[in-house]
C-alpha positions as CSV (number, residue, x, y, z in Angstrom):
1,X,-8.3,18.1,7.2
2,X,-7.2,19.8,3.9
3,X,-4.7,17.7,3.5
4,X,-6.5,15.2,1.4
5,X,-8.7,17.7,-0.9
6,X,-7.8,16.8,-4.0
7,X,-7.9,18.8,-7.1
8,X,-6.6,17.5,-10.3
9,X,-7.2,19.9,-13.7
10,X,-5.4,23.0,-15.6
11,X,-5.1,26.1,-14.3
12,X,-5.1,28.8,-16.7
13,X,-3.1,31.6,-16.4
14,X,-1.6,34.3,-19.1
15,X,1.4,32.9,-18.8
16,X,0.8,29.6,-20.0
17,X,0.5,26.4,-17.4
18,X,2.1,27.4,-13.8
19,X,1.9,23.9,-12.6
20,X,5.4,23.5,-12.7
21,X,5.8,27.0,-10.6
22,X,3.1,26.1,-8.2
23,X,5.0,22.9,-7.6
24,X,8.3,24.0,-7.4
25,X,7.5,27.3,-4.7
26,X,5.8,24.8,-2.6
27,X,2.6,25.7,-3.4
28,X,1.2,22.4,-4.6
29,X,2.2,18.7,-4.7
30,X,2.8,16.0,-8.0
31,X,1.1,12.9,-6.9
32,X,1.6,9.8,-8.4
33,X,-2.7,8.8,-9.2
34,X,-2.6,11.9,-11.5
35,X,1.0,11.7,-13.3
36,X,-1.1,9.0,-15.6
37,X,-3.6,12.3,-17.0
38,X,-0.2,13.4,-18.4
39,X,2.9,12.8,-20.9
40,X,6.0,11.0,-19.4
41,X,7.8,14.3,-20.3
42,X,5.5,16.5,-18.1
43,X,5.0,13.5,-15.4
44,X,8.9,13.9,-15.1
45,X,9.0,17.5,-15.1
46,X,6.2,17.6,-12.4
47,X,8.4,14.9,-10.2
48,X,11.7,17.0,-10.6
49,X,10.1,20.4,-9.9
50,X,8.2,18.5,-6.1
51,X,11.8,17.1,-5.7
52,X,13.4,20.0,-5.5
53,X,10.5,21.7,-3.4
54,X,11.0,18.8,-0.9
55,X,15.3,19.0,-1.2
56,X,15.0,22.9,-0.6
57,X,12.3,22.5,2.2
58,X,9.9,24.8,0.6
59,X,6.4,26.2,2.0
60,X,4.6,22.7,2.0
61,X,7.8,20.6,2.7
62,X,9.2,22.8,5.3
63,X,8.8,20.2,7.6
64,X,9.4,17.7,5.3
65,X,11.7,14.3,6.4
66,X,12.7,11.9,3.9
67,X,11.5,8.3,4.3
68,X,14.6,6.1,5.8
69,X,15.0,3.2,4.1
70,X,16.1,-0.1,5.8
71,X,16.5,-4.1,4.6
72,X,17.7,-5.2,1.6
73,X,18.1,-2.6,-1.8
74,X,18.0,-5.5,-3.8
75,X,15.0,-8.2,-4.3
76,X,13.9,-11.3,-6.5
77,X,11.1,-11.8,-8.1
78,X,9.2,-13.5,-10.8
79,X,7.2,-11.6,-13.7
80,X,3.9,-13.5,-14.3
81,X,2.7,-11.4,-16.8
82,X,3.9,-8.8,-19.5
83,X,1.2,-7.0,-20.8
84,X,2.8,-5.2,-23.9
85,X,6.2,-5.7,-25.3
86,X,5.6,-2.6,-27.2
């Protein structure tokens, strides 16, 4: 099942990094284990550009259905630990 080959690195190209492309045509998807290999900035680019693959139903996502989300949007908790106030 090639859905779970994973490849995670740089690809190259003479145009400069084509990750964002890739994602964004539906060619390949941002998962969250890798967004920590890169900047917040990128990590949010990545996210926006698999958004809108998924909105606009795009190669990949053509089938794509959004998760329905039932219960309560609101929760308590308590924090037990804060690792860095930084």
């Amino acid at each position: 099942d090639e859905r779970f080959t994973n490849f995670y690195g740089s690809i190259e190209h003479p145009a400069g990094d084509i990750s964002v492309e890739l994602i964004k045509n539906g060619l390949a998807r941002a998962v969250d284990w890798s967004m920590s290999y890169t900047s917040l900035q990128h990590a949010a680019t990545l996210r926006g550009a698999a958004r809108d693959a998924k909105n606009g139903r795009v190669r990949i996502w053509r089938n794509y259905v959004p998760p329905k989300i039932s219960g309560d949007k609101s929760f308590e908790g308590i924090v037990s630990e804060i690792v860095s106030g930084d």
